[in-house]
Each structure stands twice: as C-alpha cells, then as structure tokens.
ZAFI-771568 format. One record per residue (C-alpha): x negated, y, z negated; residue in one letter. Coordinates in steps of 0.1 Angstrom, whole numbers, padded with zeros to 4 digits, always signed. Layout:
N
XYZa;...
//
This chain:
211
+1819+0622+0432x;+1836+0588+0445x;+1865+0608+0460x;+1842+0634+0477x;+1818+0605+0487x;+1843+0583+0505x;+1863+0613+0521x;+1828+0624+0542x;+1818+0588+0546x;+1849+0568+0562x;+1825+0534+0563x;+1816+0536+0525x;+1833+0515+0500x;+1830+0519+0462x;+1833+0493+0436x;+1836+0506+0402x;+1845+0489+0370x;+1861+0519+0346x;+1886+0518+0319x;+1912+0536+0338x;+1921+0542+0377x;+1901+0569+0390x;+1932+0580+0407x;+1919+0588+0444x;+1932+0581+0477x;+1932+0550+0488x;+1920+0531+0454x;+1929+0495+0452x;+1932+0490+0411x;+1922+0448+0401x;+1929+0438+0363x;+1902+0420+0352x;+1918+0398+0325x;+1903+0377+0295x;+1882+0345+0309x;+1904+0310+0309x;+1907+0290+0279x;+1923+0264+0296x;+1900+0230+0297x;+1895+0213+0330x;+1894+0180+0313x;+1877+0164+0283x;+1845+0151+0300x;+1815+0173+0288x;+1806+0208+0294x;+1822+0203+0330x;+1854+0199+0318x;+1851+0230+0295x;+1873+0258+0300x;+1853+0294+0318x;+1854+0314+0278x;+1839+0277+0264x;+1813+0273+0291x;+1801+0317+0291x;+1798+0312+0250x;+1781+0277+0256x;+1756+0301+0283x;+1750+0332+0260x;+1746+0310+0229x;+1713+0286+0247x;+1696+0323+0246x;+1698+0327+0213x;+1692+0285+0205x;+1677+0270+0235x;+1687+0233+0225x;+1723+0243+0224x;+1749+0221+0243x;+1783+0220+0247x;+1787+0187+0235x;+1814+0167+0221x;+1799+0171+0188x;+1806+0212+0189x;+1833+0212+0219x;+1859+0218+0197x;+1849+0246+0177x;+1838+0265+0206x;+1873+0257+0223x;+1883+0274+0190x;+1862+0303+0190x;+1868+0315+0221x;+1909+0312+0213x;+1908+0334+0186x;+1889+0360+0204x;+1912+0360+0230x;+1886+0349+0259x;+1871+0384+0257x;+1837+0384+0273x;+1823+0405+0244x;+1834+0393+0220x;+1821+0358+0228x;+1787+0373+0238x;+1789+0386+0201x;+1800+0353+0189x;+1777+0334+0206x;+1749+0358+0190x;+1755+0340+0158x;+1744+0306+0165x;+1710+0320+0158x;+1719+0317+0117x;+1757+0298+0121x;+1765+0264+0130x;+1798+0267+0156x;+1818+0257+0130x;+1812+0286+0107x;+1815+0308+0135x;+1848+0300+0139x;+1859+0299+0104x;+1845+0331+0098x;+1865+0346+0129x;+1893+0355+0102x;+1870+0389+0095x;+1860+0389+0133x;+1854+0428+0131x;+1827+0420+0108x;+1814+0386+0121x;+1813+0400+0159x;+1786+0424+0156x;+1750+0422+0167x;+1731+0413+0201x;+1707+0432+0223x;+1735+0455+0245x;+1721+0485+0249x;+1753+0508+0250x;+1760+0512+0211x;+1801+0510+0219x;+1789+0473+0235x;+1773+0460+0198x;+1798+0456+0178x;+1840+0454+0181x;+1845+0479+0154x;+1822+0502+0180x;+1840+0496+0212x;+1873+0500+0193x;+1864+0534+0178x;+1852+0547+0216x;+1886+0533+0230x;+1902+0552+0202x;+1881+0583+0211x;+1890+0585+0251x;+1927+0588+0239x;+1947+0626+0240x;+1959+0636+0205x;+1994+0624+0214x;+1984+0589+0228x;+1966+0584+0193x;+1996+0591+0174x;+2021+0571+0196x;+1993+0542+0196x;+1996+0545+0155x;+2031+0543+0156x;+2034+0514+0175x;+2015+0493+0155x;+2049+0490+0134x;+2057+0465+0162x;+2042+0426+0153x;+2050+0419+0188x;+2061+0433+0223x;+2084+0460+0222x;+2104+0476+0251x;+2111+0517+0255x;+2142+0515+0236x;+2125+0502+0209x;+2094+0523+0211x;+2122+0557+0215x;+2142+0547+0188x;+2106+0542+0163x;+2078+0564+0175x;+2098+0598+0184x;+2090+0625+0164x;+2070+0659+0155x;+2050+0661+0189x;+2065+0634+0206x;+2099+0639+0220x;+2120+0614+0232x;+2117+0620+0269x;+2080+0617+0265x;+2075+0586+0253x;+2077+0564+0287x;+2052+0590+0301x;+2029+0587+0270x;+2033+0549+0269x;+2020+0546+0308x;+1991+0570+0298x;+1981+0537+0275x;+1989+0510+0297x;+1969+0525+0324x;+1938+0530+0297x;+1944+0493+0290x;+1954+0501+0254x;+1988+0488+0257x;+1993+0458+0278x;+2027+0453+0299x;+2037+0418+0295x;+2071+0402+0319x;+2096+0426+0306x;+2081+0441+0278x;+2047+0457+0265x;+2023+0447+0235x;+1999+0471+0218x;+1965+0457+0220x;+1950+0448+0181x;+1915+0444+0175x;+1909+0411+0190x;+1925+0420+0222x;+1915+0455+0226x;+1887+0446+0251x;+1904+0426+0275x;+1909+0440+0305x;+1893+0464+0326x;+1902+0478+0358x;+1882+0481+0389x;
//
C-alpha cells in the first residue's frame, strides 16, 4: 500500500515505524535505539538521564506523588541500566511502583521476564516481555529460528567466521549463513556492533526499531 501510494502521489511522504525496512524505493531506514542512560548531572530530576526521567513519567500515572528525587534517583538510574533503556520495558517497570518501592523493582530485575509484565497496552505482544519476545520469535522464517538458536552459544559478539565455523549444519549451509544473519539484523534480532554482531537476549530484544 505505502509503495503504490507514494508512486501515484509524488508530494506524499510516509512515516512508519515497523520492525523491518519495507524495502520500497526511495525508503530512508532511522534506528531508533534504546533511550540514554547517561545522567546530565546530579541535580534533581533535570539532571536525570532520558530512560530515568520516561520511568520517573510513566511511574507518577500509576503513583501520582512520585518524584525523582535523590531519595530514589539511584535505583531508578539502576533500573533503567538493567533493562537496557528499552521504552517498554521501563513502561513495564514503572507499572510496579503501584505495589514496589524502586528499590525492589530493581532487585527483582534479576527475573525481569517475570517482574516486567502488566500495564494497560492494549496490543497483547506490548504487556508483557515474555509476549513481545515470543511474537519476534514468531515473525522469523524456519531457518532464521534455528540460526538465532544456534547463536545463542555465543556470550558475546561474534563475527561470520565464527557464526560459519558454529551454526552450519542440516539446513543451513555454509554459504548461507551471511545471508541468513542479515535477514536478523535487518528484523532487529541480531544487532551489528563496530566490527562485529551480538544476538539480542531477553533484555535487549526490544530495542530498536526501524522507521
């Protein structure tokens, strides 16, 4: 529809968010990465990094007294570390201050699939990480899912010689593998990072998005 749309109307533009490039003519593709942890200073909720200050927002929903004062700065700064500055996830985060003090939140971020759950979204892949994960996982071909298994041998980046050498095998032949890699990096389940790529885990698997 986009395609036919902009090809019979020259002064149309569309801006679409998606999980992969709609691969059209003329599409300009924008990662949208994680929010910024980094903390402008140590003065308030001012000085609090973009991730602190959208959890500090979402969270004065569910508690309308909260602040992000010095008192809770920290754990916040915290939270939104461990869940990687995902928007979601620190919407889902954020949910909890209803029953959890910010400090519990963040200590109980070591089961995050279970702890990040909850909220009003209305999309059911957008209420819980375990949901989104599971409709990323669904959106992959047969191959991508078992290439995407088999690097999750890898504790860190890996580069195609690597990837070759572990994940070739049964349907996946050697020569395949840098096609079958790009097929995840451009659905944002494998993230290319300076000279190598990481597989995306279940904090990080909601990162980006591109537009």
């Amino acid at each position: 529809m986009a395609e036919v749309l902009l090809r019979r109307c020259p002064s149309v533009a569309i801006l679409a968010t998606s999980r992969a490039p709609l691969d059209i003519a003329g599409e300009l593709v924008w990662p949208v990465p994680p929010l910024s942890m980094q903390k402008r200073s140590d003065a308030g909720e001012a000085g609090a990094s973009d991730a602190a200050r959208l959890f500090a927002d979402r969270a004065s929903y569910v508690q309308s007294r909260f602040e992000l004062s010095e008192d809770v700065a920290g754990a916040v700064e915290t939270i939104v570390r461990r869940v990687d500055g995902i928007p979601l996830a620190i919407e889902l985060a954020a949910a909890r201050v209803r029953v959890l003090s910010a400090e519990e939140i963040a200590h109980g971020l070591d089961d995050h699939l279970r702890l990040l759950r909850g909220g009003h979204q209305s999309d059911p892949r957008h209420q819980t990480i375990r949901a989104s994960l599971d409709w990323s996982h669904e959106l992959l071909t047969d191959r991508e899912r078992q290439l995407f298994a088999r690097l999750s041998v890898f504790s860190g980046g890996f580069d195609l010689e690597a990837a070759t050498a572990v994940c070739a095998g049964g349907a996946i032949v050697p020569d395949q593998i840098l096609d079958e890699i790009q097929g995840l990096v451009r659905k944002w389940d494998v993230r290319r990072a300076g000279g190598s790529c990481r597989r995306r885990g279940a904090r990080s698997a909601l990162g980006g998005g591109a537009g």
